[in-house]
PALO-675895 format. One record per atom (N, C-alpha, C): residue number from 1; residue in one letter; atom name; x negated, y negated, z. Coordinates in nm, 2 decimals. Each point is the difference from the previous one (the first is absolute). Layout:
N
 pos code site   east  north     up
 NUM    A   CA      X      Y      Z
...
This chain:
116
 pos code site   east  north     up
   1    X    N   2.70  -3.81 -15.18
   1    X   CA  -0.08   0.09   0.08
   1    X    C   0.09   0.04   0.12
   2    X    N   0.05   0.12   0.07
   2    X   CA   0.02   0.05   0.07
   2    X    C  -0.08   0.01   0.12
   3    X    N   0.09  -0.02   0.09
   3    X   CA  -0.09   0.02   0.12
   3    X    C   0.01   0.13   0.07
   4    X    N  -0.05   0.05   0.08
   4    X   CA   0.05   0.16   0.05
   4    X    C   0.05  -0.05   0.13
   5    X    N  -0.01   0.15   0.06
   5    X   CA   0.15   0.02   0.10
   5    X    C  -0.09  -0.09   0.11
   6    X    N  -0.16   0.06   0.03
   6    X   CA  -0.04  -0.04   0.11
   6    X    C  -0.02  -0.13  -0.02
   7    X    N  -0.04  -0.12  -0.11
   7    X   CA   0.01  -0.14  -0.01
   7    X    C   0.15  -0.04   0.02
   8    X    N   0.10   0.04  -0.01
   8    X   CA   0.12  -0.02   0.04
   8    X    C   0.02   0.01   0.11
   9    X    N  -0.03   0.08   0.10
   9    X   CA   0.01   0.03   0.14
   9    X    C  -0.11  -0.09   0.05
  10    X    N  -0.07  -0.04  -0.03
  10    X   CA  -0.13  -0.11   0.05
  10    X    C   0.09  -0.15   0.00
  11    X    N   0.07  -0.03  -0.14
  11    X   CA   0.02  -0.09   0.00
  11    X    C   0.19  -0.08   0.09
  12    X    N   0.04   0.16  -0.02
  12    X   CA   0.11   0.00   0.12
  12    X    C  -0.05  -0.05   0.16
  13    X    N  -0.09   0.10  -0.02
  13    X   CA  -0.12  -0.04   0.17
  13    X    C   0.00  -0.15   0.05
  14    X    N  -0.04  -0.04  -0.11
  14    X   CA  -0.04  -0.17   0.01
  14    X    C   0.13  -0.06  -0.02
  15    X    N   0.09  -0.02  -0.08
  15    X   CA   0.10  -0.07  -0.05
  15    X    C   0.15  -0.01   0.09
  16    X    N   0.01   0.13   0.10
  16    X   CA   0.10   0.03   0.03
  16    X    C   0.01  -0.08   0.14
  17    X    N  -0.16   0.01   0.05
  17    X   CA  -0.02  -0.10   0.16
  17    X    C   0.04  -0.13  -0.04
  18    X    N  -0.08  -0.05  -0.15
  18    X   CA  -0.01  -0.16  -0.01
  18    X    C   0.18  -0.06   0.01
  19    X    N   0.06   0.11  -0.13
  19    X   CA   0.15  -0.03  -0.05
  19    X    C   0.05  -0.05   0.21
  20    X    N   0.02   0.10   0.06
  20    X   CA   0.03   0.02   0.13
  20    X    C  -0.01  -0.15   0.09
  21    X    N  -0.13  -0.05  -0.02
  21    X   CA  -0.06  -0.14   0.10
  21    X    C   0.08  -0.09  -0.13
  22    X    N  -0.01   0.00  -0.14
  22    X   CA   0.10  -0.12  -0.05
  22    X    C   0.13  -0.02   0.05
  23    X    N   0.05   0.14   0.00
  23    X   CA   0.14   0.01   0.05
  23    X    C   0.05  -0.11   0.14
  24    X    N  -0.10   0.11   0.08
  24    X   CA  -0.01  -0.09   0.16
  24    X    C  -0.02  -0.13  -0.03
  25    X    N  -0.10  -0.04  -0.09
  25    X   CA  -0.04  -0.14   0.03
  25    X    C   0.12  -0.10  -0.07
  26    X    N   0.01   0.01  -0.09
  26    X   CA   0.12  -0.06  -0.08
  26    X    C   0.10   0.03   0.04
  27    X    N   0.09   0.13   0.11
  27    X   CA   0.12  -0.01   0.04
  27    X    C  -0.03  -0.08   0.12
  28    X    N  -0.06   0.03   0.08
  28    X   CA  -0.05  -0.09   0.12
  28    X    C   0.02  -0.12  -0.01
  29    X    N  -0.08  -0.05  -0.11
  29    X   CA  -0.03  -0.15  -0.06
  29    X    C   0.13  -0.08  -0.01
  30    X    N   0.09   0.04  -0.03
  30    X   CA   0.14  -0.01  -0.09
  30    X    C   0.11   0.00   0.12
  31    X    N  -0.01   0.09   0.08
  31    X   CA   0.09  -0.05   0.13
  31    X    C  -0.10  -0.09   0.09
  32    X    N  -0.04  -0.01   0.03
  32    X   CA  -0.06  -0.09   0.07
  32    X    C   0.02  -0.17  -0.07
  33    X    N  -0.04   0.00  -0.10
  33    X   CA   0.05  -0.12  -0.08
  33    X    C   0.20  -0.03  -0.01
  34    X    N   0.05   0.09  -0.04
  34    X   CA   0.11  -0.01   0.04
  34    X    C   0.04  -0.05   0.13
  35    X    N  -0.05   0.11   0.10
  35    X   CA   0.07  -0.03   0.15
  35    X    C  -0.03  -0.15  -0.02
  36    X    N  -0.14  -0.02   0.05
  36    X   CA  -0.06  -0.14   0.02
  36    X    C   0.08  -0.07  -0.08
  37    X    N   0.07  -0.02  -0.10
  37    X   CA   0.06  -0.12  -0.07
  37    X    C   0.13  -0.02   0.05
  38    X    N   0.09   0.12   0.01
  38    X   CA   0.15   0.02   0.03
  38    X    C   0.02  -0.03   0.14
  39    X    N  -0.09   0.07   0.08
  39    X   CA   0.09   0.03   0.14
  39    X    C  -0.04  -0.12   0.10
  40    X    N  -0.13  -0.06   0.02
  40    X   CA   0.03  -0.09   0.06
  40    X    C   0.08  -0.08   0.00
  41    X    N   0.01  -0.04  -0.14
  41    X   CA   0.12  -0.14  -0.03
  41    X    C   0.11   0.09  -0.03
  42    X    N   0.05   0.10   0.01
  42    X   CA   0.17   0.04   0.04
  42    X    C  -0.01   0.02   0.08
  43    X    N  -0.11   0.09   0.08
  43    X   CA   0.06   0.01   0.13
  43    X    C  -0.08  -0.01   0.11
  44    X    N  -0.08  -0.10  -0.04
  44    X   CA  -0.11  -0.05   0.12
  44    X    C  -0.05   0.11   0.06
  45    X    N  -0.01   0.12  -0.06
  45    X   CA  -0.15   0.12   0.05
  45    X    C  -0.10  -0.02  -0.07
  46    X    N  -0.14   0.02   0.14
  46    X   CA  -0.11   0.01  -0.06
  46    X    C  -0.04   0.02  -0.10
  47    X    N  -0.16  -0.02  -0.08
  47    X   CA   0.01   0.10  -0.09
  47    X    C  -0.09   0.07   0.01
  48    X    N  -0.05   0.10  -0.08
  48    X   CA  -0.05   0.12   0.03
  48    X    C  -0.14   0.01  -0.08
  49    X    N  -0.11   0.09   0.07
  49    X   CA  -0.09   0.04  -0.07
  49    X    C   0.01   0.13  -0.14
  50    X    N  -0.12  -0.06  -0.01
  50    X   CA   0.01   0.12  -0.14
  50    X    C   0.04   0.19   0.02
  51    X    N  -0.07   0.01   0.16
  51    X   CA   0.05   0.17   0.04
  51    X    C   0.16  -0.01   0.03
  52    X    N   0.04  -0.09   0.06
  52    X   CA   0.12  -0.03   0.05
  52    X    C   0.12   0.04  -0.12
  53    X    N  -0.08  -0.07  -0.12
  53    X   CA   0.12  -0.01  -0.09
  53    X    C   0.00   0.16  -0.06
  54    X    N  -0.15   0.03   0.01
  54    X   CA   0.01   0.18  -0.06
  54    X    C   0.05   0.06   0.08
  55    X    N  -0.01  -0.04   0.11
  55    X   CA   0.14   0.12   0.13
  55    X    C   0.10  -0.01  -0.07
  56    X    N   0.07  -0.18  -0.01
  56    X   CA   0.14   0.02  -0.04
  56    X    C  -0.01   0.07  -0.16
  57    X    N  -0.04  -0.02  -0.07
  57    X   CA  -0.02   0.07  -0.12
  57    X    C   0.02   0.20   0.02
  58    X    N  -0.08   0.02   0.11
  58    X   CA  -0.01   0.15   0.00
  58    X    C   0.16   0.06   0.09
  59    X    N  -0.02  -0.14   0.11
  59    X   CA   0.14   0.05   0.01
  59    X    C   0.13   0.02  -0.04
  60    X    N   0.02  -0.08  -0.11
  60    X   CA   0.09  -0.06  -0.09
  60    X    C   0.04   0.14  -0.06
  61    X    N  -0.16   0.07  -0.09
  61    X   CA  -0.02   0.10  -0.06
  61    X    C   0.10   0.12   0.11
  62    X    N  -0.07   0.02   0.12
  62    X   CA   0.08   0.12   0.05
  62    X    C   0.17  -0.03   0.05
  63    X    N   0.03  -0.07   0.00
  63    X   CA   0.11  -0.04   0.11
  63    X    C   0.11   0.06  -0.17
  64    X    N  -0.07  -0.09  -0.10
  64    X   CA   0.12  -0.05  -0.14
  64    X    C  -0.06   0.10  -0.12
  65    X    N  -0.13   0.05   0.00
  65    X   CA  -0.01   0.09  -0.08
  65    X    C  -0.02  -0.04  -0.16
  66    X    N  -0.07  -0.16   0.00
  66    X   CA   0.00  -0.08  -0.14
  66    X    C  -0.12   0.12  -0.02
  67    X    N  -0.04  -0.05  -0.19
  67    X   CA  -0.11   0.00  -0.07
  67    X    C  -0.04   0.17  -0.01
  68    X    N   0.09   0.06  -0.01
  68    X   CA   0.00   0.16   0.01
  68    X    C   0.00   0.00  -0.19
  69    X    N  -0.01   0.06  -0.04
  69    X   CA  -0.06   0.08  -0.12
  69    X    C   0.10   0.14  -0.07
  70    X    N   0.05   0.02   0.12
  70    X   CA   0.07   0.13   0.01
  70    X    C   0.11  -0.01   0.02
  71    X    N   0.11   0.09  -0.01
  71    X   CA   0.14   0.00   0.07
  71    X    C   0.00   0.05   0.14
  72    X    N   0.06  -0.06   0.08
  72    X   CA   0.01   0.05   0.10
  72    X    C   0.10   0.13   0.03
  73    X    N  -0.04   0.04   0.14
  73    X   CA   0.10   0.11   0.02
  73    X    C   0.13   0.04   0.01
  74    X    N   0.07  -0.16  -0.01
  74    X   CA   0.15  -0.07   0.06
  74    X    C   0.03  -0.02  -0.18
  75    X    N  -0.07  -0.02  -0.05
  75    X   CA   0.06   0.00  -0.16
  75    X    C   0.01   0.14  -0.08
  76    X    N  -0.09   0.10   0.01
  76    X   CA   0.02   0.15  -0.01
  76    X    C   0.09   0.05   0.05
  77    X    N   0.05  -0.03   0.16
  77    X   CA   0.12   0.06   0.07
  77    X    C   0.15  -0.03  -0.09
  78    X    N  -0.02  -0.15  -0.02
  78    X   CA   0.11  -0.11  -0.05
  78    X    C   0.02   0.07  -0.15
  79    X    N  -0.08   0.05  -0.07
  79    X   CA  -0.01   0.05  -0.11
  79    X    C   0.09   0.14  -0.02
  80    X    N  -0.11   0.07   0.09
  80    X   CA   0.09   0.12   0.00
  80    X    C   0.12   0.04   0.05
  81    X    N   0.06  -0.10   0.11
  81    X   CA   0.10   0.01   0.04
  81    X    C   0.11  -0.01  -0.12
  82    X    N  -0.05  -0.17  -0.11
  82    X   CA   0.12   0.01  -0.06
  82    X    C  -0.01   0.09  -0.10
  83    X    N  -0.05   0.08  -0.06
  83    X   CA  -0.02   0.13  -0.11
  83    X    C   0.06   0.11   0.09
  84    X    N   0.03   0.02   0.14
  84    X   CA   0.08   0.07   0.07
  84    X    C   0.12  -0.05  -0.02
  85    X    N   0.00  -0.09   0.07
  85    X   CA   0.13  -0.08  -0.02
  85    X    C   0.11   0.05  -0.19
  86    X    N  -0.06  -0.06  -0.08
  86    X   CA   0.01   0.00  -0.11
  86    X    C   0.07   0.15  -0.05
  87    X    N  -0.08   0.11   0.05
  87    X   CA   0.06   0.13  -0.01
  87    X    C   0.10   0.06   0.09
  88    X    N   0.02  -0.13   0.08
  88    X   CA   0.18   0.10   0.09
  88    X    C   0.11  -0.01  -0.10
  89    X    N   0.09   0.13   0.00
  89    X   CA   0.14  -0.07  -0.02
  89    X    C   0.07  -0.09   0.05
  90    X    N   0.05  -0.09  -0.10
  90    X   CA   0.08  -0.10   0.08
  90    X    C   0.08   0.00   0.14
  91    X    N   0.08   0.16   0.00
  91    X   CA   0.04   0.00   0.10
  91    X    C  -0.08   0.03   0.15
  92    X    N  -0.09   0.04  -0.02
  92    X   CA  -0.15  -0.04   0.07
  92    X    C  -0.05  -0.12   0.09
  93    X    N   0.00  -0.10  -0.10
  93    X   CA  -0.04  -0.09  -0.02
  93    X    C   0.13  -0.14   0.08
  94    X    N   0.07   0.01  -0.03
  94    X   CA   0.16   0.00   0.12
  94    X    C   0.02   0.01   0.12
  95    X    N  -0.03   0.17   0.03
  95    X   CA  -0.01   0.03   0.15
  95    X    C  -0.14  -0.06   0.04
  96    X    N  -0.14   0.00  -0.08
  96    X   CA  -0.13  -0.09   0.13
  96    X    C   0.13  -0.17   0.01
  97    X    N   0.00  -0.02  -0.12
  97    X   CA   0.08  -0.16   0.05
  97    X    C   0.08  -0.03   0.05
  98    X    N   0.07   0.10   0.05
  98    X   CA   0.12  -0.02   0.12
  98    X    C  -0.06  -0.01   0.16
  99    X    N  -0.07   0.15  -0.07
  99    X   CA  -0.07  -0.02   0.16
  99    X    C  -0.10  -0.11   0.05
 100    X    N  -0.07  -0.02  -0.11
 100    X   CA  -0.09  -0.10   0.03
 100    X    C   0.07  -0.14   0.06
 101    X    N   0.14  -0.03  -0.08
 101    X   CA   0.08  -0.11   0.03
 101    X    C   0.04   0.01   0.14
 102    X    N   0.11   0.16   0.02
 102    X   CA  -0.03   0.00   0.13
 102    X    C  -0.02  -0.01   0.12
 103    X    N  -0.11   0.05   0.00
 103    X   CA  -0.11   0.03   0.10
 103    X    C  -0.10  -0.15   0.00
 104    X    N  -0.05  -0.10  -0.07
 104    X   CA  -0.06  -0.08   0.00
 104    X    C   0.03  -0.13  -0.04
 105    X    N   0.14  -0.01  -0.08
 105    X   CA   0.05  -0.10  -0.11
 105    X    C  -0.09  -0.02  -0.13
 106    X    N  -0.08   0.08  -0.02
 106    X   CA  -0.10  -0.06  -0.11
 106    X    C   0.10   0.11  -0.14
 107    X    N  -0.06  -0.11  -0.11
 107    X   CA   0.06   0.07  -0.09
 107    X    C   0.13  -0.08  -0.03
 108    X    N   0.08   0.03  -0.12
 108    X   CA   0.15  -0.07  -0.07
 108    X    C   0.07   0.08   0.10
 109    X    N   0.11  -0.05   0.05
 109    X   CA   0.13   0.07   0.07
 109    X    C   0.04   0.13  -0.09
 110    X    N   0.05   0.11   0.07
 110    X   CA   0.01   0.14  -0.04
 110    X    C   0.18  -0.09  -0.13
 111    X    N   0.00   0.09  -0.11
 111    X   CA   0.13  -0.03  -0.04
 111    X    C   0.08   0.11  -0.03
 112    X    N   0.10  -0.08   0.02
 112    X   CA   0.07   0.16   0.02
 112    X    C   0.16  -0.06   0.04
 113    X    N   0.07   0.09   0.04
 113    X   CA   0.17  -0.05   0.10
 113    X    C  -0.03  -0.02   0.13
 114    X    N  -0.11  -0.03   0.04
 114    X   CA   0.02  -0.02   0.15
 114    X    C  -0.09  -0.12   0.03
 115    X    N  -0.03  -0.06  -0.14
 115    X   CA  -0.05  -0.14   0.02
 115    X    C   0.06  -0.10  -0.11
 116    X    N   0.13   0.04   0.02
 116    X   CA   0.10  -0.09  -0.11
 116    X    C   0.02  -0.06   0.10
């Protein structure tokens, strides 16, 4: 039996809040049990309540950018850069790494007769 669009959207309604409070509650749950076991006895800090540990949990999330689903913006750039990269001529590709050496040191030393 099929369900239609609007029992689908009903059951999204309901399912998507619940999914959401398991999340909280079980990631919550999970550093908080952590902290509490680890840090006092290494490093003699308190330990923490259950919002406590969802702070550090959410802050964890913004600061490091875990539990994403998606690629980030820094892996698309990284991407396209090197399919840029990829299409210089060699001799192209030469001159950015001299200059980059250069100007920065980053990158293999330029070769050539003037780094014999």
């Amino acid at each position: 039996m099929r369900m239609s669009r609007g029992k689908k959207l009903m059951f999204l309604a309901v399912a998507a809040p619940l999914a959401i409070l398991v999340v909280v509650g079980v990631g919550g749950g999970l550093v908080m049990l952590l902290w509490n076991w680890l840090m006092p006895a290494l490093f003699g800090l308190s330990p923490v309540t259950f919002w406590q540990a969802f702070g550090l949990l959410a802050l964890c999330r913004i600061l490091f950018g875990g539990l994403g689903l998606h690629s980030s913006a820094g892996s698309r750039m990284r991407r396209r850069m090197g399919e840029r990269w990829d299409g210089l001529p060699p001799e192209e590709r030469e001159r950015i790494r001299k200059a980059m050496h250069d100007r920065w040191g980053l990158g293999s030393a330029p070769a050539g007769p003037e780094g014999v």
